[in-house]
C-alpha positions, 0 to 999 in steps of 0.5 A: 548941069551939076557941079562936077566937084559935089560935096559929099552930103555928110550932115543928111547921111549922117542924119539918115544914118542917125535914125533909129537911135534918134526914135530911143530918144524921142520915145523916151522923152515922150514916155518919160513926161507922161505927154502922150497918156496926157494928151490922150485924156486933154484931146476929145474922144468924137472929133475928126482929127485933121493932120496938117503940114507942108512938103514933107510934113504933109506926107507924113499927116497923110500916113499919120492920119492913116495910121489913126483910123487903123488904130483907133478907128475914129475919122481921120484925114491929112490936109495941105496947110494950104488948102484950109487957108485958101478954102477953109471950109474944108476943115470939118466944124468938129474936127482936132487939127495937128499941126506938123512942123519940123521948123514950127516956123512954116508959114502956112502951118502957123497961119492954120494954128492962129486961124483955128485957136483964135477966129474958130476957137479950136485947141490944136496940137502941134508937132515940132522939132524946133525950140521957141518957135511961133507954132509953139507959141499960137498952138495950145498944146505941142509935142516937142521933139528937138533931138530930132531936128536936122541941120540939113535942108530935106527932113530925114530923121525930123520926119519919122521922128515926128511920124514915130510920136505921132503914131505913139498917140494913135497907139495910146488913146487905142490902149495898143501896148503892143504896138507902142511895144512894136513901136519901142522895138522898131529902132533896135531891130532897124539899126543893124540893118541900115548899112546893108539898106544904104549898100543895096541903094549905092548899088542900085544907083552905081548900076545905071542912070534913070530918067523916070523915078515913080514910087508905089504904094497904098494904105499907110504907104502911099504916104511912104511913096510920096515922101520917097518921092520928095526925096529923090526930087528934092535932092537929086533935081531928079523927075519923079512921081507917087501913086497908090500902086493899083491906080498905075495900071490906070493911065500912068504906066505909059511912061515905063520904059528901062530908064524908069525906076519903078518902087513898090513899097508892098503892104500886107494887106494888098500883097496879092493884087500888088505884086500883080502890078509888080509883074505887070511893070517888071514885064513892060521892061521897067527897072524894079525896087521893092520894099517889103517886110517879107518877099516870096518867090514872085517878088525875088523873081520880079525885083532887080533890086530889093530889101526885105525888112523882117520887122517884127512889127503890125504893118502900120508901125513900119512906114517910119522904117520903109521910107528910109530907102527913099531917102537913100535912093535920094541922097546916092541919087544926088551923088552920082548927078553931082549934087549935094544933098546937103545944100539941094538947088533952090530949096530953103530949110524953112519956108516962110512967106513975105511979111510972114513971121 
């Protein structure tokens, strides 16, 4: 059981809440060194690019890696920092690894970027929110993002800063002004929204208890669904689960019950056959939250709870806002459980292994 005093989470709301003005920030940092037209030119135009991290920073290679083929059209794939180490050969011979490290201390992470700049030879890019750090050092090129860093142990503001950053360079090597416009337009749009998104999540989570957490989605939002899962779990020791929104159908609905608490984040482009699922779930009796840019009647009738963003946005632009619901839900989640988000059970804000620096 949870301590029955918690303490009130007031870094990781804050950090939450924090959000879009802490986008302004980094997109005006990387627009005034001219970093991103920069690395456009340095980095090869026909490699594979391989988004690498850990935990959260893998959920966000995995929309990032999403977002680049969408954008430029060039392969592109999101890999556990893990997995290269262990079974190196899946690293494509051409390929352009990213490294995704809030903290630029992750052990596996900065193990990849040695592996891959000293025995293959390979110039990689990291992606950070820590100063002086051994990713920075091992990488060759690096985008740096301090202002993004949380204090807090989850990644909140660190993760779609990182995200924001990394889909501002898609844009730029696409020549996409006007997603990088979309991009700029995001946090003023999203800003005043965020105490109507953290009210409907309070609600949520003061309305009843779930047992079973799943969270849906496809495309650029799979990866949305993941972290939202993370979040939930991390903060909230609560059990949960991800899946394309499709594949639920196939196996993994047997769990539904009314103590599961079941969200969809829908795209655009499967909104027919994913609220097709939505209806299928709705009518098993499960608890519904949907995320979602623009709800029709089906959604409203099939939704307990839902949040309907109206950015004026292309739909890959807006996972960096979609996932802050799942942030919510984790930290109103923990609340109500008696945990404190702050200072989640077992967990460490840098994961470094044993002899590792």
């Amino acid at each position: 059981m949870a301590d029955s005093n918690p303490k009130s989470g007031t870094q990781t709301i804050t950090e939450i809440l924090s959000e879009p003005r802490t986008w302004t920030e980094c997109l005006a940092r990387l627009t005034e060194t001219g970093q991103l037209r920069a690395l456009s030119k340095d980095l090869p135009k026909k490699a594979e690019w391989v988004f690498v991290g850990c935990g959260s920073s893998f959920y966000l290679a995995q929309i990032a890696a999403a977002t680049w083929s969408i954008l430029t059209g060039g392969l592109a794939r999101a890999v556990p920092a893990s997995e290269i180490l262990l079974f190196p050969s899946l690293l494509p011979e051409a390929c352009q690894p990213v490294l995704i490290s809030r903290s630029g201390q992750t052990s596996e992470v900065v193990d990849v970027a040695r592996y891959c700049e000293q025995e293959l030879k390979i110039r990689t890019l990291a992606v950070t929110c820590g100063t002086g750090t051994p990713l920075e050092t091992s990488s060759s090129h690096v985008i740096h993002l301090p202002m993004a860093d949380d204090k807090s142990t989850v990644m909140t503001r660190s993760f779609t800063s990182m995200l924001l950053a990394l889909q501002a360079l898609a844009a730029e090597r696409a020549g996409r002004q006007d997603f990088l416009a979309a991009l700029w337009k995001l946090p003023v749009q999203m800003e005043p929204q965020m105490k109507d998104v953290e009210c409907t999540l309070r609600s949520l989570v003061s309305a009843r208890g779930y047992v079973d957490f799943v969270f849906l989605g496809q495309g650029p939002f799979f990866g949305v669904a993941q972290e939202a899962m993370l979040k939930v779990t991390e903060m909230s020791c609560s059990y949960a689960q991800a899946f394309h929104t499709l594949e639920f159908r196939h196996g993994p609905k047997a769990i539904v019950s009314e103590e599961t608490l079941v969200t969809f984040f829908l795209s655009e482009g499967g909104f027919d056959a994913e609220i097709a699922v939505l209806e299928e779930i709705k009518g098993l009796g499960a608890a519904t939250l949907v995320i979602t840019n623009a709800a029709n009647g089906i959604v409203r009738r099939s939704a307990d709870f839902l949040i309907e963003l109206s950015l004026e946005a292309p739909e890959a632009a807006r996972p960096a806002a979609t996932v802050i619901a799942g942030q919510l839900l984790g930290f109103h989640t923990a609340l109500r459980k008696g945990f404190d988000p702050d200072q989640p059970r077992h967990l460490t804000r840098v994961v470094m292994l044993d002899g590792k620096s």
